[in-house]
N, C-alpha and C positions, 0 to 999 in steps of 0.2 A: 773443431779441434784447432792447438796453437801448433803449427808447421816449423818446427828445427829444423835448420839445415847444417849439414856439419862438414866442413869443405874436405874431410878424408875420413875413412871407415878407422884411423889407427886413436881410439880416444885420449889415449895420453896426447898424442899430438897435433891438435885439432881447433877448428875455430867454428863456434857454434852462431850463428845467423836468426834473424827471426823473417817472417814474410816478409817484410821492405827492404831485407836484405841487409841491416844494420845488425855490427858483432853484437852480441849481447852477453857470450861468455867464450871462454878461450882455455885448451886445456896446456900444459908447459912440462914437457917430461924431457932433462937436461939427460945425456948419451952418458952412460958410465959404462967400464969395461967389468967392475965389479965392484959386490956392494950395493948396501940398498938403494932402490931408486927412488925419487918421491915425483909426483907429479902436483902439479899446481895449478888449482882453478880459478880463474880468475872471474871477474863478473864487473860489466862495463858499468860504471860510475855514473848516475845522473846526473842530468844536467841540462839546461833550457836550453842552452845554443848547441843546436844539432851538430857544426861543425867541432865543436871540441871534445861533443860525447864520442868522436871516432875512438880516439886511441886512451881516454882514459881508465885505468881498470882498477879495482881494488881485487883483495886476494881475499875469494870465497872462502877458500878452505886447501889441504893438502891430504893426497894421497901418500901414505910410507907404504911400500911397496914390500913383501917379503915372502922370501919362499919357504920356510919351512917353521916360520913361527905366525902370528897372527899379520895382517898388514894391519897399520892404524889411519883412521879419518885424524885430522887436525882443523878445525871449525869453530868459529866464535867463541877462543880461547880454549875450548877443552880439547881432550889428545882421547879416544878410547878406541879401543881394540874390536876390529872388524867383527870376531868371533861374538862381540856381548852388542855392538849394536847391528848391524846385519846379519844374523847365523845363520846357517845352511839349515835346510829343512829336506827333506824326502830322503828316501833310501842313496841316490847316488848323489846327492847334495847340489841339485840343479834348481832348488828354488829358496829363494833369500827372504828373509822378512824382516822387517823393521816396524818402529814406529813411528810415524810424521810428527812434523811438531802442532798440529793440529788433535793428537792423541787415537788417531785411527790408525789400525795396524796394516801395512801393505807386503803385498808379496812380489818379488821379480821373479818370474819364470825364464831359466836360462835353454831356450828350447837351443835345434840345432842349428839355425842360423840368425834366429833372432831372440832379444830379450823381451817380455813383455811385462808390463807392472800393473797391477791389478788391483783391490781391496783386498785385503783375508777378510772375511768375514762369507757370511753364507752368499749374496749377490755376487760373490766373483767380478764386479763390476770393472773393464778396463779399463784403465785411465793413464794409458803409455804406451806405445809401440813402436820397436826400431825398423825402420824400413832402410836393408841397404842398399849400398849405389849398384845400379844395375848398366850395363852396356849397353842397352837397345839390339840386342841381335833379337833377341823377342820382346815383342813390344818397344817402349819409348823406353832412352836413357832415361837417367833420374839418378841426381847425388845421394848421399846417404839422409835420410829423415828420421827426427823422432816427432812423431805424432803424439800430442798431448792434451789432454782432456780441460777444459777452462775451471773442469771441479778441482782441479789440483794446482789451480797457475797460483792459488795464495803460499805453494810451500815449490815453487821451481827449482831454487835453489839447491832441496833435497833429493828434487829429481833429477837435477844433472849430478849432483857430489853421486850417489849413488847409481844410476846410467851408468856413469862412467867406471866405476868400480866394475858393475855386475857382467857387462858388456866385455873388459877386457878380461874378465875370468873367463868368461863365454868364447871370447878369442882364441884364447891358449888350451881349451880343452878341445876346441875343432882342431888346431892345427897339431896335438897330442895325436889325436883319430887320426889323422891324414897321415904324419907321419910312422905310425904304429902299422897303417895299415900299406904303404910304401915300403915299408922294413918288411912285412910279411908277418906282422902281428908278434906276442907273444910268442913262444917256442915250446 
């Protein structure tokens, strides 16, 4: 598996790592008081002299952020709507499906602490999993991880623009529960 490290669980605001510990993407979500938010994915620029690959980046792709119409991916010039390229799938809309640019169809399963990305197809086969940063009161710390399959490192790209989408829906329907259930639920 290829080991992400992501230096904070909040993905709009995030710097994604690989084993040697070199950026390789970076997510950029600027503070608005109101209004849509976009985030910005960046993805470090090749390069043979290792010192200058540090801080070079070009711009992946954009998230437009919105609450009560679709949000939009912005990526290798096109602009489409979350709803026609990832749409929700199952009764409470916790699992996402796309299709790679490879032409196989995937799913994110938005469980309750983690996302995980899968094949659709009959193998269910996994090929993603977020692991977050845990404290060490049991067991070992450990930053947040996404563990990634080398069957999928030809389209990465789609796996972080998308991660990063499903994850922070995945965020805002936990902290929905917590505070719902803080208030004393429904009435």
């Amino acid at each position: 598996m290829i080991l992400l490290t992501l230096s904070t669980e909040h993905v709009r605001n995030t710097v994604i790592t690989n084993e040697q510990g070199q950026i390789v993407y970076k997510t950029e979500t600027p503070f608005r008081l109101a209004g849509v938010r976009t985030t910005t994915i960046l993805k470090i620029k090749p390069n043979d002299d290792q010192y200058h690959m540090q801080d070079q980046f070009d711009v992946l792709g954009e998230i437009e952020w919105h609450t009560f119409a679709s949000s939009k991916f912005r990526y290798g010039g096109t602009e489409v709507e979350t709803k026609k390229f990832i749409p929700k799938r199952g009764l409470l809309g916790r699992k996402r499906v796309f299709v790679g640019p490879d032409g196989c169809s995937y799913r994110w399963d938005l469980q309750y602490r983690v996302v995980v990305l899968s094949r659709d197809d009959a193998s269910r086969t996994e090929v993603a999993r977020f692991h977050r940063a845990t404290l060490g009161i049991v067991g070992r710390k450990r930053k947040a991880t996404l563990e990634v399959s080398p069957e999928v490192a030809h389209m990465m790209d789609t796996v972080i623009m998308t991660f990063t989408y499903v994850e922070k829906l995945r965020k805002d329907k936990e902290e929905a529960s917590r505070n719902a259930a803080a208030s004393g639920g429904p009435s």
